[in-house]
C-alpha positions in Angstrom: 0.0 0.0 0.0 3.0 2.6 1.0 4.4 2.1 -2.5 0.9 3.1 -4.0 0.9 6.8 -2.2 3.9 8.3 -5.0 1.3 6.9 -7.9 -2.0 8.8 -5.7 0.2 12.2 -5.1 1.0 12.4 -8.8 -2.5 11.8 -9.8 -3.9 14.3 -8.0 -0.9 17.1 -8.8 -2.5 16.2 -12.4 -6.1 16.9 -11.7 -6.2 20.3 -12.2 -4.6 20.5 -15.3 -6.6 17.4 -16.7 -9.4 20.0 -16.5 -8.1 23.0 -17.0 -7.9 24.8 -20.6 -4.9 24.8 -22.6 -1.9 27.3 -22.2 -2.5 29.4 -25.9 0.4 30.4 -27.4 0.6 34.1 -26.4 -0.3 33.4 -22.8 3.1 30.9 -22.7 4.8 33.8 -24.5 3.8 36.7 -22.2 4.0 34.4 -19.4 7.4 33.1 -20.0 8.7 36.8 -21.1 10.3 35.0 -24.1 9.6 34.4 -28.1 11.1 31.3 -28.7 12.1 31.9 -32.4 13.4 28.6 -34.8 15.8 29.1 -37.8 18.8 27.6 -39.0 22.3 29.2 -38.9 23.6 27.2 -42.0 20.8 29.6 -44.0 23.5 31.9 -43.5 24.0 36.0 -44.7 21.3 37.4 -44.9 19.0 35.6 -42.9 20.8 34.9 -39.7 24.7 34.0 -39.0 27.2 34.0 -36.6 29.0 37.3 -36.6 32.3 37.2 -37.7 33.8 40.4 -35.9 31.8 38.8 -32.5 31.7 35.2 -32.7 28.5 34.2 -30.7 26.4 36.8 -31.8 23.8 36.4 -33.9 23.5 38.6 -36.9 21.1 39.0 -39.8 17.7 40.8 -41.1 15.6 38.3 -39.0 17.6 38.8 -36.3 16.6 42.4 -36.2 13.3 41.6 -37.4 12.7 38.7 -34.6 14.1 41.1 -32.3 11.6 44.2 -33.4 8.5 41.9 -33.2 9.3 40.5 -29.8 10.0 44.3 -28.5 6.5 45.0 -30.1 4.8 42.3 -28.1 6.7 43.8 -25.1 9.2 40.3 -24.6 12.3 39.6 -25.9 13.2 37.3 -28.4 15.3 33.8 -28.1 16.8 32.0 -31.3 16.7 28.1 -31.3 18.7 26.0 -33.9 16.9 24.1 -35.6 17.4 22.6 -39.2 15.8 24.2 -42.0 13.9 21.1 -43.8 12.9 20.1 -40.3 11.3 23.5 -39.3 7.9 23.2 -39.4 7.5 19.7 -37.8 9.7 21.2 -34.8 7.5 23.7 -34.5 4.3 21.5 -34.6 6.6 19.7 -32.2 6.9 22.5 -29.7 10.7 23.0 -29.8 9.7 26.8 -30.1 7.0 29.4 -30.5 7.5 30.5 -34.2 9.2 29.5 -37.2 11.2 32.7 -38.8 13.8 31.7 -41.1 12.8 32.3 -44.7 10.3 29.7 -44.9 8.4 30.8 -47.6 4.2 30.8 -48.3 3.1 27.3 -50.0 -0.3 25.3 -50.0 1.6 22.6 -48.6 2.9 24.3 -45.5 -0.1 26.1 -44.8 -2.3 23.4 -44.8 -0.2 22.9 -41.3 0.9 26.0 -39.8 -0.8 29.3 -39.3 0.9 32.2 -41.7 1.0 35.8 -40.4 1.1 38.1 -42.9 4.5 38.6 -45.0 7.4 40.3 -43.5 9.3 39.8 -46.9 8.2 40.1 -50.6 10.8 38.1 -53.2 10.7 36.9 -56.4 11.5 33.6 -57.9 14.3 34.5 -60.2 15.8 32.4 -62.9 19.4 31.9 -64.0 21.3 30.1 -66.7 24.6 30.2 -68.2 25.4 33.9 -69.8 26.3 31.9 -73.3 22.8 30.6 -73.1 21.3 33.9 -72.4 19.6 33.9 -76.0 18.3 30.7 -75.6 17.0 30.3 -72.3 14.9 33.5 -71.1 11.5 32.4 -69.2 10.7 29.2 -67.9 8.9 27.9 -71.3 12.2 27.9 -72.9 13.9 25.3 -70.5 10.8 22.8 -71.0 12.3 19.4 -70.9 15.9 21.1 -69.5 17.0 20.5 -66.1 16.4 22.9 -63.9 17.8 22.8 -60.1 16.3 24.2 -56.8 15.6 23.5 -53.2 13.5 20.3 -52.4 9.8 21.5 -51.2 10.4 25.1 -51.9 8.2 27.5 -53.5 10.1 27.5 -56.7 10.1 23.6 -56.7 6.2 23.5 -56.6 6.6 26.6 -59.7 8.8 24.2 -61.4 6.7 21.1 -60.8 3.8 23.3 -62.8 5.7 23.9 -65.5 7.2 21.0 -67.7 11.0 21.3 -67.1 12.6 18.1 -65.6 13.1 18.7 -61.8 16.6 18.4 -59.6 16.4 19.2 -55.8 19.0 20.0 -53.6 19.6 20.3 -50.2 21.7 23.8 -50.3 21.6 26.7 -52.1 25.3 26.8 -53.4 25.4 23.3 -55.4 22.6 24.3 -58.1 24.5 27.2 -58.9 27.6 25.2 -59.3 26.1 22.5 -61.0 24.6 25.3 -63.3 28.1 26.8 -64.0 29.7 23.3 -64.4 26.8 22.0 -67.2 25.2 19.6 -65.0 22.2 21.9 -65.1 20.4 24.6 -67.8 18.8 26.8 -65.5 18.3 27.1 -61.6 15.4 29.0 -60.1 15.5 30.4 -56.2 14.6 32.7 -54.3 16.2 36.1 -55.3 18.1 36.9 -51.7 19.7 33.7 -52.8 19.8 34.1 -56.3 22.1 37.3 -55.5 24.1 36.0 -53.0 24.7 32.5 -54.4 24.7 32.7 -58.3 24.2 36.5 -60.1 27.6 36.9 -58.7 29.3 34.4 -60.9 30.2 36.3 -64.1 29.4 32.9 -66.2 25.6 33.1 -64.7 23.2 35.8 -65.9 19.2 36.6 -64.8 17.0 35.4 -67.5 13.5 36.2 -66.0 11.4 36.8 -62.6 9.5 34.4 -62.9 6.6 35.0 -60.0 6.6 36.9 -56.3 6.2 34.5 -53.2 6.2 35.8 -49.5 8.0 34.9 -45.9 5.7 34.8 -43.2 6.2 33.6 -39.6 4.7 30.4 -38.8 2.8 29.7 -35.8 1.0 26.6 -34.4 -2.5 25.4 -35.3 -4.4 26.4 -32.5 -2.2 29.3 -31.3 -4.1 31.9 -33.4 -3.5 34.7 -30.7 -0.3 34.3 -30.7 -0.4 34.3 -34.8 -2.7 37.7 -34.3 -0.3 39.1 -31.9 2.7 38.7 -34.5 0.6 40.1 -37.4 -0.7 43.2 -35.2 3.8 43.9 -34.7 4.5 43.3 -38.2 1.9 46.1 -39.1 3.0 47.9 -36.4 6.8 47.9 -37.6 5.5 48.5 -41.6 3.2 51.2 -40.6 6.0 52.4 -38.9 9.5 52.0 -41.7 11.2 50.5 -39.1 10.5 47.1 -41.4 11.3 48.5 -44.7 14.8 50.3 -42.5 15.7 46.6 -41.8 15.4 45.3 -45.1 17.2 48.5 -46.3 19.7 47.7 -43.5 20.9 44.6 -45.3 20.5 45.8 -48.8 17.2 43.2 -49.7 14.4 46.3 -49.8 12.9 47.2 -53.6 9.8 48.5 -54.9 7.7 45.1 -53.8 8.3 45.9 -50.1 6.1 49.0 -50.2 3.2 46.3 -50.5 4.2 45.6 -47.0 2.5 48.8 -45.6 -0.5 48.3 -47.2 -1.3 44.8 -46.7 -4.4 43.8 -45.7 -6.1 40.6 -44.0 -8.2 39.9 -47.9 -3.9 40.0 -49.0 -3.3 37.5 -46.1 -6.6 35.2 -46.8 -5.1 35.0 -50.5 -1.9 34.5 -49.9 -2.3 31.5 -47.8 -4.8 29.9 -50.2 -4.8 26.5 -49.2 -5.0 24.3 -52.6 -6.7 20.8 -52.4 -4.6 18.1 -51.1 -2.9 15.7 -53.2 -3.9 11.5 -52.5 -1.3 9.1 -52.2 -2.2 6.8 -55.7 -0.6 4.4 -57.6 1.6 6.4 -59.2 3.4 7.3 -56.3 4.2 3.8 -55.8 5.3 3.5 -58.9 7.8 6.1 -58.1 8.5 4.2 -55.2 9.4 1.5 -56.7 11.5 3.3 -59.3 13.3 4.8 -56.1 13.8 1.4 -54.9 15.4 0.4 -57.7 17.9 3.0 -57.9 19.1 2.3 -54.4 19.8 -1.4 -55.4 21.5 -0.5 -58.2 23.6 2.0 -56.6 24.1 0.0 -53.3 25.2 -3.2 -55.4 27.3 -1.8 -57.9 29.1 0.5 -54.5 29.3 -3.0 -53.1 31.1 -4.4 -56.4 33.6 -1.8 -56.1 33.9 -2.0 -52.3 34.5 -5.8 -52.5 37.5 -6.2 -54.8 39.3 -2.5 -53.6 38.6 -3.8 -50.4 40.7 -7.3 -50.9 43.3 -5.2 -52.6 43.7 -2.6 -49.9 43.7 -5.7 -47.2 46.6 -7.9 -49.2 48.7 -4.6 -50.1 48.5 -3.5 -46.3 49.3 -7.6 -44.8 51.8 -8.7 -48.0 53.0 -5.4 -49.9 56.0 -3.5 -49.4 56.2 -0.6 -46.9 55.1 2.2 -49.0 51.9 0.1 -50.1 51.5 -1.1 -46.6 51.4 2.3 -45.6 49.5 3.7 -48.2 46.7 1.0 -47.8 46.7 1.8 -43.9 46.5 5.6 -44.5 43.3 4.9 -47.1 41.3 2.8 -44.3 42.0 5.8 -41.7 41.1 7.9 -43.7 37.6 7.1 -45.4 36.9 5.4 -42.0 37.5 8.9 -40.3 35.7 10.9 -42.3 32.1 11.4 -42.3 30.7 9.6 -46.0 28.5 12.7 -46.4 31.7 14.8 -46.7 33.2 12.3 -49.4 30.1 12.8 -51.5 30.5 16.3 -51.3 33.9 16.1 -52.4 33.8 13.6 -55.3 30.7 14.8 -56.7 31.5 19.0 -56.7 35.2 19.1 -56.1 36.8 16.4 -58.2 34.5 15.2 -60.4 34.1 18.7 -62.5 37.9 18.5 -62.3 38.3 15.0 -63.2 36.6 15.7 -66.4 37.3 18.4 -67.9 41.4 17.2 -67.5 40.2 13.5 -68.8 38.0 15.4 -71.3 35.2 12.8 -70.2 31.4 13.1 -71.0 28.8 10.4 -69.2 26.2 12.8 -69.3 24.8 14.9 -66.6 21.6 12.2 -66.1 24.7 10.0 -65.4 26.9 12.4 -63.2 25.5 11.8 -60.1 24.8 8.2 -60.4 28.3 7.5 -61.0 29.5 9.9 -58.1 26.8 7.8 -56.1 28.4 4.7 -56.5 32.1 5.8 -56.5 32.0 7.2 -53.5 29.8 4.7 -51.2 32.2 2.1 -52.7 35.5 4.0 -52.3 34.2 4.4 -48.6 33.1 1.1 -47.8 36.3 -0.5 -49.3 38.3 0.6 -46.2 35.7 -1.3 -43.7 35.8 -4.4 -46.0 39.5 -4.2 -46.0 39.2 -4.5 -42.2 37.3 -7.9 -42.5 39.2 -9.4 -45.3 42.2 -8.4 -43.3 40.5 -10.1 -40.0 40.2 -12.9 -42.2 43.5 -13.7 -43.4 44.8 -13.3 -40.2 42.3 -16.2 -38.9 44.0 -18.8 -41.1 46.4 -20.2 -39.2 50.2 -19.0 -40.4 51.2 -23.2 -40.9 48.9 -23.0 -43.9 51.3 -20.3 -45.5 54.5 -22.4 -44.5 53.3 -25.5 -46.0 52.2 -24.0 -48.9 55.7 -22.8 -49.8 57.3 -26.0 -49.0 54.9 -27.6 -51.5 56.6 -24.9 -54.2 54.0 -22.4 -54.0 54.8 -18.7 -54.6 53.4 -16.6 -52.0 50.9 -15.1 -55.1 49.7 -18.5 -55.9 49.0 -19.7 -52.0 47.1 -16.5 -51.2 45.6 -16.8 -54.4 44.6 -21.1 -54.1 44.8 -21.4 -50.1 44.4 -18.1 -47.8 41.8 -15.9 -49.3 39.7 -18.5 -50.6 39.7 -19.5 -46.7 39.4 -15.9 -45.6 36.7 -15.0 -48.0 34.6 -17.2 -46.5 35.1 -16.2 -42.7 34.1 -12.8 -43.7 31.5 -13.0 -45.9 28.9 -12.7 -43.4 30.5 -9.5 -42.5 30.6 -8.7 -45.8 26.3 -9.3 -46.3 25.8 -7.3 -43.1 27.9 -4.4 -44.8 25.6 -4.4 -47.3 22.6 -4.2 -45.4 24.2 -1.0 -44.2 25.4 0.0 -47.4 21.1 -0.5 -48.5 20.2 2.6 -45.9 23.5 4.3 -46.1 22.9 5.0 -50.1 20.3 7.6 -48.5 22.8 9.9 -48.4 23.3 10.5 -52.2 20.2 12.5 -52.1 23.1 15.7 -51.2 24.4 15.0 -54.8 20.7 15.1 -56.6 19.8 11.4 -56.5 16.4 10.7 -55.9 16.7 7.3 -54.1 14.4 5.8 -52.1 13.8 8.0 -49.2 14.0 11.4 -50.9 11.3 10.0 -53.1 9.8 9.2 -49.2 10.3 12.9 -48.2 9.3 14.6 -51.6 6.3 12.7 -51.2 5.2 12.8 -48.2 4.6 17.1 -48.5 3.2 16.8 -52.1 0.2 14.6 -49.9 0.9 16.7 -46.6 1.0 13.4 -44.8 3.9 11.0 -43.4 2.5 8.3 -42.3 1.7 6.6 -45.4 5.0 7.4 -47.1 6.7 6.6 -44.3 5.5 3.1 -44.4 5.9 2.4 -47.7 9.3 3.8 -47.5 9.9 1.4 -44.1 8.0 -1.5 -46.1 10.7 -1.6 -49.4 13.9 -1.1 -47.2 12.8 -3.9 -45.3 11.8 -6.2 -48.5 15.4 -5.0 -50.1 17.8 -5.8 -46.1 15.3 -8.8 -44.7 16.7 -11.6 -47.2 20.4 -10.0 -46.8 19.6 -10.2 -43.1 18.4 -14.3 -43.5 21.8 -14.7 -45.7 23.9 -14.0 -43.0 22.4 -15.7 -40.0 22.4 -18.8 -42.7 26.5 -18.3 -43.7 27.2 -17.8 -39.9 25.2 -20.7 -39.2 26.8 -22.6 -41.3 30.9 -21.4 -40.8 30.1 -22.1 -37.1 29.5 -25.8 -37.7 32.0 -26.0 -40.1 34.2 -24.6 -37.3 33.1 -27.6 -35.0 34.2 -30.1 -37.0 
């Protein structure tokens, strides 16, 4: 009975608020004297970034501008990190109070979140390649070209309307260099970035503005006091200049700002139009599948390549003289050090462009990434299969070598008829488990335009403003692609463990 009074003192701390209303969202704010605001650093100049003259301090027009609304609302303002593409389900999460980071007006997020009114007007702008200029001036002109922006942006869902082929990025540097280096015709972003990011290169030029969108500060669904709060500052600090002084402040204010002062709640009502929402069909699993497929192929052929540099890199670093030894140990260090992510960065924009234009070599830009894709999981997963093969040689017992070479073998032929055969097998269920791992790794070619399996997951799942069913699906393949892998390997351990008994 004593250990039941804890459980009865909790339940009744919890009464009251079992029937008590709800917190809103501007009560926790005035209560809490804070605006907990979410962005993401890596956005950068202008948005919001680390000050280089004061490092620790937070700079940037939404700074100022989270900063002036807060003031407004008579609180101050608190920034949270938080990662861009994962901004609105933190905030639905409650990590913080608003979203403020240049997250721009679509149907899809605000079928979710509650939009104040804009504190930013841009325009979708459009670049090519200046020897193109003639060519390529609108959007019409680039049907069937590829054109690069950001995944689930507002240019994306422009692009997706308009009969160009589509390739999404994760940052807003690598479309422009993809542009520059021929991997793309034409990219299409927002035109802070555009400036910052690609109109600065002298071989890209502006071909068109193509159509204004809006940033707005996103609240929660159900904190609309808090969202009327926000609106009555951001009219407050229009009505004012002090918004327009801002955007002046860090050279982004033009003649579409003065809409700002004028806007009404009929402008708001419009500009958060919420189109009809998409159904998960057939067709999406259709793309699905063909997602699917691509992370096979990618994952086996990386797995090819992984297998025999892997055997090489193992026999150089056990039987090769010193300066292969010690190149083949430096290799495993050093793509087993670094993070994979960065590797992919590196092949695929650093020495790729590089590699070809010395080589003079043309797969073709649908083939680029693909064979960045599987160069790179396979030049990183080589140094952890070098590690098993070498485990595996080592588990042969030395006499086997000895014998060998009194029978007259070279030391080529007896690794070649005797050891690795031996070894191969001890490590092959190493070997299936790597590529298992391999399978969910190859997610990470999405940073170099792939559209494997789960970026066809996440593309998805905001075109039908739902994750549950894409998630699935998504959950459902990878395990239909890893489950027989998984049965493999149990079997081949199975079976080297009796082998080992006898």
């Amino acid at each position: 009975m004593r250990r039941l009074w804890p459980l009865v003192f909790v339940a009744l701390a919890l009464l009251p608020s079992c029937g008590g209303r709800r917190e809103s969202g501007l009560e926790r704010v005035r209560r809490t004297g804070v605006l907990r605001w979410g962005g993401d650093l890596q956005g950068g100049e202008p948005y919001v970034f680390d000050d280089p003259d004061q490092p620790g301090r937070l700079i940037g027009f939404e700074v100022e501008l989270a900063d002036a609304i807060a003031e407004e609302m008579g609180v101050r303002a608190e920034f949270t990190q938080n990662d861009w593409s994962s901004l609105v389900p933190s905030l639905e999460r409650g990590s913080f109070d608003v979203a403020l980071n240049g997250l721009e007006v679509t149907p899809a997020r605000a079928d979710t979140v509650l939009f104040t009114r804009p504190y930013f007007i841009f325009s979708a702008q459009l670049a090519v390649r200046r020897e193109d200029g003639e060519r390529f001036r609108s959007l019409d002109d680039l049907s069937g070209h590829r054109v690069g922006t950001l995944a689930n942006s507002f240019s994306w869902e422009l692009l997706n309307q308009s009969g160009v082929e589509v390739v999404t990025y994760e940052g807003v540097e690598e479309p422009y260099s993809d542009l520059e280096s021929g991997r793309l015709d034409g990219v299409l972003l927002d035109d802070i970035i555009a400036a910052r990011y690609g109109l600065n290169r002298p071989a890209l030029m502006l071909a068109d503005d193509v159509e204004d969108g809006f940033y707005a500060v996103a609240c929660r669904r159900g904190d609309e006091d808090l969202q009327g709060a926000i609106d009555d500052a951001i009219a407050a600090l229009a009505a004012s200049g002090r918004l327009r002084e801002i955007l002046a402040r860090w050279e982004i204010d033009s003649e579409r700002e003065a809409r700002l002062t004028t806007w009404t709640d009929e402008d708001t009502h419009a500009m958060v139009l919420v189109h009809s929402r998409a159904s998960f069909t057939g067709h999406h699993v259709l793309l699905f599948l063909q997602g699917a497929l691509n992370t096979v192929f990618i994952s086996a052929l990386a797995m090819l390549l992984a297998i025999g540099l892997g055997l090489v890199l193992a026999l150089g670093r056990l039987y090769g003289p010193r300066p292969v030894s010690a190149f083949a140990t430096a290799y495993v260090e050093l793509f087993r050090g670094t993070p994979v992510l960065l590797q992919l960065y590196v092949l695929y924009y650093g020495l790729m462009p590089t590699i070809r234009r010395l080589l003079e070599l043309d797969v073709g830009v649908d083939y680029d990434a693909f064979l960045a894709a599987i160069v790179g999981l396979g030049l990183n997963y080589a140094a952890y299969e070098a590690e098993i093969y070498r485990a595996g040689i080592q588990a042969i017992p030395p006499g086997q070598m000895e014998a060998a070479t009194v029978l007259g073998m070279s030391k080529g032929l007896a690794l070649r008829r005797v050891i690795v055969p031996q070894a191969f097998r001890i490590a092959l269920p190493g070997v299936t488990n790597d590529f298992i791992a391999l399978l969910k790794d190859s997610s990470l070619v999405s940073v170099i335009t792939v559209v494997e399996l789960t970026k066809r997951m996440t593309i998805t799942a905001v075109e039908v403003r739902s994750w549950l069913v894409p998630g699935l699906l998504c959950a459902a393949l990878y395990m239909a692609m890893s489950y027989p892998l998984s049965l493999l390997a149990r079997r081949l351990e199975a079976s080297l463990s009796r082998e080992g008994e006898k």
